[in-house]
N, C-alpha and C positions, 0 to 999 in steps of 0.2 A: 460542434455538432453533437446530436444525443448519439454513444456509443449504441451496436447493436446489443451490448449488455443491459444495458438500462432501458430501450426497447422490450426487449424480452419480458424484462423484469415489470412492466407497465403494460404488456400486452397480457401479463397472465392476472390482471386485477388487483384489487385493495386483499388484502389478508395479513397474518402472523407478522410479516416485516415489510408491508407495502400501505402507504395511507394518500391519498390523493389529497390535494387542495385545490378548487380554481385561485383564488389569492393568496397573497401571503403576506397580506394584510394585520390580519385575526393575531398578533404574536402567540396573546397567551394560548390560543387553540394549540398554535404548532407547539410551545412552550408541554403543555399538556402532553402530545406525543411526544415530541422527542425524552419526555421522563419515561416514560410509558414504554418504549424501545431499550433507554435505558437501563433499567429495571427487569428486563423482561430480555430476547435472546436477539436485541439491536434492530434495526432496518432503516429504509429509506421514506423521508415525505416529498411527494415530489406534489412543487405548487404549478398551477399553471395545466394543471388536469382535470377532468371530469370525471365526477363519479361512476359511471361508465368504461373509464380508460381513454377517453377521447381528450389528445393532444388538443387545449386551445389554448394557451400561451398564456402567459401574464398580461392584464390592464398594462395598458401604457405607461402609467402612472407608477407603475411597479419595475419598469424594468431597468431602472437609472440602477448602476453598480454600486455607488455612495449608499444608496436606500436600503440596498439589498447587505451588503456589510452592514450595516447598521445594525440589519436584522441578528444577525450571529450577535453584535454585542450585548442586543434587546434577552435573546433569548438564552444566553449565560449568565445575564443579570438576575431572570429567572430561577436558574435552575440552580441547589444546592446538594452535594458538593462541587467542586470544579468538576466540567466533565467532559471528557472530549468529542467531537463530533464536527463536522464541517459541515460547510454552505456555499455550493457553487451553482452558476448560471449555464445552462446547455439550449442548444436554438436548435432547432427541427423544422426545416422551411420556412423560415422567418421568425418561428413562435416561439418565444423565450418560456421557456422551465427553470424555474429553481430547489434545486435537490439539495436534499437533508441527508445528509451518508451519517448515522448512528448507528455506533458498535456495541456491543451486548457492555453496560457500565463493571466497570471488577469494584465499585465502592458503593455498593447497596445499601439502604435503600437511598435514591434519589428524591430528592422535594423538591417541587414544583409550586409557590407561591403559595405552600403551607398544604400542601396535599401531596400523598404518595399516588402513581399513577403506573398502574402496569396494562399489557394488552395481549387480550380476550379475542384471540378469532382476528376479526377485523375491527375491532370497536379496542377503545382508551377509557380506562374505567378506573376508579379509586381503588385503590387496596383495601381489603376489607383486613380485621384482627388478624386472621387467620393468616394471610399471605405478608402481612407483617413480621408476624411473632416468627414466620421462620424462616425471610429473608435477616432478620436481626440475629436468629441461633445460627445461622449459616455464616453470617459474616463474625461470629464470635468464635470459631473455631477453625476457621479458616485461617491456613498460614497466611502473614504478611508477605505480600511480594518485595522483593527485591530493591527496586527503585523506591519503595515507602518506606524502609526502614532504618532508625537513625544513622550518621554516618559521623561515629563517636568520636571519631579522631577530627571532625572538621571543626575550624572553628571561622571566627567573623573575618579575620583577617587573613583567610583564606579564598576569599569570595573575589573574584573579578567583579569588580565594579562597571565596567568598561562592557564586559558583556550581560551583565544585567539589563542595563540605560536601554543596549541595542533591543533588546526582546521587547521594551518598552517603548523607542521609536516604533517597530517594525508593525506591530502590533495596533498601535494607534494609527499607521500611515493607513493599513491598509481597513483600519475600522474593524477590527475582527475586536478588542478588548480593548477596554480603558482603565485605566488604574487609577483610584482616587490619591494614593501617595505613591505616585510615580518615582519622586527621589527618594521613597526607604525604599532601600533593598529589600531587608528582610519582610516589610509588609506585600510587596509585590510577590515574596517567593510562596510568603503564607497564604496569599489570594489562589495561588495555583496550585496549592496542595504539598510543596516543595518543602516549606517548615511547618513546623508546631513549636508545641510547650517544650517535647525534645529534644529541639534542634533543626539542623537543618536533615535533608533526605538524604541516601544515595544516589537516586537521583540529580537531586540538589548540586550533590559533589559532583558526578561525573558530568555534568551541562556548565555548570560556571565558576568552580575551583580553578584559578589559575595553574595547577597542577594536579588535578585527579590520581593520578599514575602514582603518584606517592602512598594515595590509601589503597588505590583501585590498580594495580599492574593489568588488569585484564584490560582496562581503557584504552591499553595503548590500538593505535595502527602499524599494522608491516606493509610497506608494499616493496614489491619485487617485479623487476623487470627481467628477462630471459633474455638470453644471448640467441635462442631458437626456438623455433615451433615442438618440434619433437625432435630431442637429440640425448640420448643418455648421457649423464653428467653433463648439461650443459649450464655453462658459464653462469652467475649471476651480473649484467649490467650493472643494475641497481641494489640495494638491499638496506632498508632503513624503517626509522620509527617515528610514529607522530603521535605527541600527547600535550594536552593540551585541553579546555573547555569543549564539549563535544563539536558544537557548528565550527568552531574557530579549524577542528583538525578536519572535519567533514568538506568545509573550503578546501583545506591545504592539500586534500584527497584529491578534489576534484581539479584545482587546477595542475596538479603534477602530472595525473592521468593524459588532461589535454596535453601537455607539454609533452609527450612522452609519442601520442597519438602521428601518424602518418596523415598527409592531408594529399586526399585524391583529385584529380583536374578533370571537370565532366563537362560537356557541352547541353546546353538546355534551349531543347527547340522550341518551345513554347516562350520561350522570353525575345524580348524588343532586341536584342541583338545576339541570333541562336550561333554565332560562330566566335561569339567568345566565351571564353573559358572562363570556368567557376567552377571556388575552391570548395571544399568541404573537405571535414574530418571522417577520416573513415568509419567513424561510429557515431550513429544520431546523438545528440547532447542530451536530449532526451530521456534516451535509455539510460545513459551515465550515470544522470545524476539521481532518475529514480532509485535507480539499483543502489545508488549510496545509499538514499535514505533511507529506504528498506531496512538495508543492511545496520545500519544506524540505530534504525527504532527498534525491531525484531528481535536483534541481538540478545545472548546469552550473558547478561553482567554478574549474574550468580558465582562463576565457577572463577575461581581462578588461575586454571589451566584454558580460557577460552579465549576469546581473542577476534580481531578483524582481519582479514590478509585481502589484499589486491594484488593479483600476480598478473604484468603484461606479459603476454608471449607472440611472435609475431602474427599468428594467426586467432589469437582470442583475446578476452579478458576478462579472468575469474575473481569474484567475489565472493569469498569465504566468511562464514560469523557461525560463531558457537552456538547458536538458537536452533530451535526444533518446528518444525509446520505444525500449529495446532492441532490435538487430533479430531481427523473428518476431514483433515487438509491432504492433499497430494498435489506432485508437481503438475499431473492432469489437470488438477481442479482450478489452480490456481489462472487458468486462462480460460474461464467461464466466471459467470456470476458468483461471487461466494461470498459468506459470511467475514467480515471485520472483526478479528479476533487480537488486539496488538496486546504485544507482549510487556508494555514496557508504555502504558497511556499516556501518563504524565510526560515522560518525554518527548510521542509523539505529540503531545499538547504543543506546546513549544514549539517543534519543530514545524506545527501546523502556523504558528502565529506570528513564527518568523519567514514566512512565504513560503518554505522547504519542500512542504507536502500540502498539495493542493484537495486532493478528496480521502475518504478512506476507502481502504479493501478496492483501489482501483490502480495502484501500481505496476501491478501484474499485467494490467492489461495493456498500458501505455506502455510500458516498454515494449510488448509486442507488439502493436501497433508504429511504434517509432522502426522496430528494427524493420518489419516489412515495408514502408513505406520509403527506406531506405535501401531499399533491394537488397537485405543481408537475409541470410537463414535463422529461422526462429530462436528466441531467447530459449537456453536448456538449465530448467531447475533439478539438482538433485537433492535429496531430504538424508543423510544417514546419521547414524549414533553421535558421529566427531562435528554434526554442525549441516547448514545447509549453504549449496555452492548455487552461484547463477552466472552462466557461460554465456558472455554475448560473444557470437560467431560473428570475425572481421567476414572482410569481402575475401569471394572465393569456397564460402560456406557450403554453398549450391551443393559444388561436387563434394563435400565432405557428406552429406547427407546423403548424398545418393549411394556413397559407398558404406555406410553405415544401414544400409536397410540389408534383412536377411532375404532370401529366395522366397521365400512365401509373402511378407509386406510386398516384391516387387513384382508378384505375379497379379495383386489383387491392382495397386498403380498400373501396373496395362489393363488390368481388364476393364476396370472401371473410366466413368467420364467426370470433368467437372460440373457436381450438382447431384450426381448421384447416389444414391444410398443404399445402405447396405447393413443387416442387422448384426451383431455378433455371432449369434448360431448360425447364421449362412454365411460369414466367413470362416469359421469351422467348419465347415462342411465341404466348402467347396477349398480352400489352402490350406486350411488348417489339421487336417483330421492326422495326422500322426504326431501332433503334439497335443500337449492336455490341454482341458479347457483354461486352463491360469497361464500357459503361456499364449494362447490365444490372444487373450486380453490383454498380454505384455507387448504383444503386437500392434495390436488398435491404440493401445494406449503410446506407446512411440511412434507414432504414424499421427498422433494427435497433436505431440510434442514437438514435433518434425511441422505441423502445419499442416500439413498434406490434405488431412480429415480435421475436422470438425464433429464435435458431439452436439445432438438435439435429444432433447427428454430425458428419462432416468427412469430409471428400475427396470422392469419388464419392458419399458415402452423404448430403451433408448437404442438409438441408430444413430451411424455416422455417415455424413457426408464428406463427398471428395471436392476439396477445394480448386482453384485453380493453379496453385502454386505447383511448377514443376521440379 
């Protein structure tokens, strides 16, 4: 189903980061824009629309999944340099959409079949001299990121071979890329941006070095199990390290988490036989495994005091990494529509093509969509100096959240209904008035985070509504 984000995002028209298609036929058209996003501060094509904004699905002919993967390999054939960007299928009462998720490119400028292409308002237009000459000064003085820069100490016989091949099954299964010399390695790593004439990348190292952690110590994983919820000095169960090529330790993440996980017995009255029991983990797999790769791509690999942590404790499980929320990013923002801003492209490439991460800039959302649907309390991002955390709350959240709201958020939850809305200045007014307008906001804004509320609009016009989550 189309999320209500990408609703939103379709109901407010074509502009700056919105381009409609009815097919998605046309490559080089879409070819065209997604350079033109590229280039310019990202957005979405969604085919299968009207120029008007009216949902009418794709041709029939269009919505076989083979065709539409195909598309993504059509439209990277295209575009020069490697660049990341995804292609996924959404259905809205029958009518299939295929959306273009493109992030603002970090390797300017982008060519498109011998043309640079940026975008004007709602229109995809050539780069004239002018918006050339100083996307090319701009990328001449711009530091090199992190993941692009040689990684001096690698050399060839450092390279997993074995995790290579796989990025080049995975890749070909699902039709997102083809590789013309599938068996060199180094030509597959040069296709993706991973080597040059210097070598191979940081990136390079920390994705398929059989041992990274030797150049990179900051590659490693901790995770840590607790002997309790909340107990001063308690106990470590657990306490260990994982390093290794990045997906190969990203598995090893994910399945110790399961292993480690409590699995709850529900009765499901809706099913062909409602008095038998069914198992499930007490956390959606869902959430888990987005919040890995999140945490995976995101990540801070500059610092060498940084690092990834996974702590179980009976009542949660936090995921720590040394990266910062872009800035314009907050943990608010992050469960609304927002811009794709990945720290670390190249890798998410990769992790895009070996199935890992299915859209961009929509993470955030599915996990909180998994965890609600799962009857748990909202995913909790915090952003500080040493890194950003992501708390999924096990079962029993509820009351944790109820106890976590101050006197004033619980006057305004009784007062209010679900559906109802309410402006910032009249919550001020009427709960708020002996505290300043900035904790005000700190209020609304944890009651956003909490689920409770929902934001609609921005600036002057935004208001929140009360969900139905008790």
């Amino acid at each position: 189903m189309i999320s209500d984000v990408l609703l939103q995002q379709i109901a407010q028209g074509e502009g700056p980061h919105t381009e409609f298609k009815t097919s998605a036929m046309n490559v080089d058209a879409l070819a065209e824009v997604v350079c033109a996003f590229l280039n310019t501060n990202g957005g979405t094509v969604f085919c299968g629309v009207s120029d008007k904004g009216e949902v009418v699905g794709l041709p029939q002919a269009e919505r076989d999944s083979p065709i539409l993967n195909r598309i993504h390999q059509a439209l990277a054939e295209r575009l020069t340099p490697s660049a990341l960007f995804t292609v996924s299928i959404d259905s809205l009462e029958g009518e299939s959409v295929l959306t273009i998720e493109v992030p603002e490119g970090k390797d300017r400028p982008y060519v498109c079949s011998g043309r640079v292409m940026l975008r004007r308002g709602s229109r995809t237009l050539p780069a004239d001299a002018s918006a050339l000459r100083e996307m090319v000064q701009t990328k001449a003085v711009s530091a090199e990121r992190w993941e692009r820069r040689p990684s001096l100490a690698m050399e060839e016989s450092d390279l997993d071979h074995e995790e290579v091949q796989a990025l080049v099954r995975e890749a070909g299964a699902s039709e997102r890329l083809r590789f013309e010399e599938a068996d060199d390695d180094d030509a597959v790593l040069y296709k993706l941006g991973l080597a040059s004439s210097r070598g191979y990348t940081q990136g390079a190292d920390v994705l398929f070095a059989r041992n990274p952690a030797q150049r990179h110590p900051q590659a490693r994983v901790r995770l840590i199990r607790f002997e309790a919820a909340e107990k001063t000095g308690a106990k470590y169960l657990d306490d260990r390290q994982l390093q290794g090529p990045l997906v190969s330790v990203l598995h090893q993440a994910f399945d110790w988490i399961r292993g480690h996980l409590p699995m709850e017995q529900r009765f499901d009255a809706d099913a062909k036989a409602p008095l038998a029991r069914q198992a499930r983990l007490a956390y959606p797999e869902t959430a888990l495994r987005e919040g890995l790769v999140n945490a995976f791509a995101h990540r801070d690999y500059a610092s060498f005091s940084g690092g990834l942590t996974i702590s179980l404790h009976t009542d949660r499980i936090e995921i720590w990494n040394a990266g910062r929320l872009p800035d314009g990013l907050t943990p608010a923002v992050l469960k609304r529509n927002h811009p794709s801003l990945p720290a670390n492209p190249d890798m998410a490439q990769v992790l895009y093509l070996r199935g890992l991460m299915e859209r961009i800039g929509r993470g955030t959302q599915k996990i909180i969509q998994a965890c609600e649907d799962h009857g748990l309390r909202p995913p909790q991002w915090e952003d500080r100096e040493t890194g950003v955390t992501l708390t999924l709350w096990g079962p029993g959240g509820a009351k944790a959240s109820e106890a976590s709201l101050n006197s004033r958020q619980k006057a305004l939850m009784d007062a209010i209904k679900p559906d109802e809305v309410i402006r910032p200045a009249e919550y001020r007014e009427r709960f708020a008035a002996k505290v300043s307008e900035r904790q005000a906001r700190r209020d609304l804004v944890g009651l956003e985070e909490l689920g409770l509320l929902r934001v609609e609009g921005g600036g002057a016009a935004t208001v929140y509504v009360r969900t139905n989550r008790t």
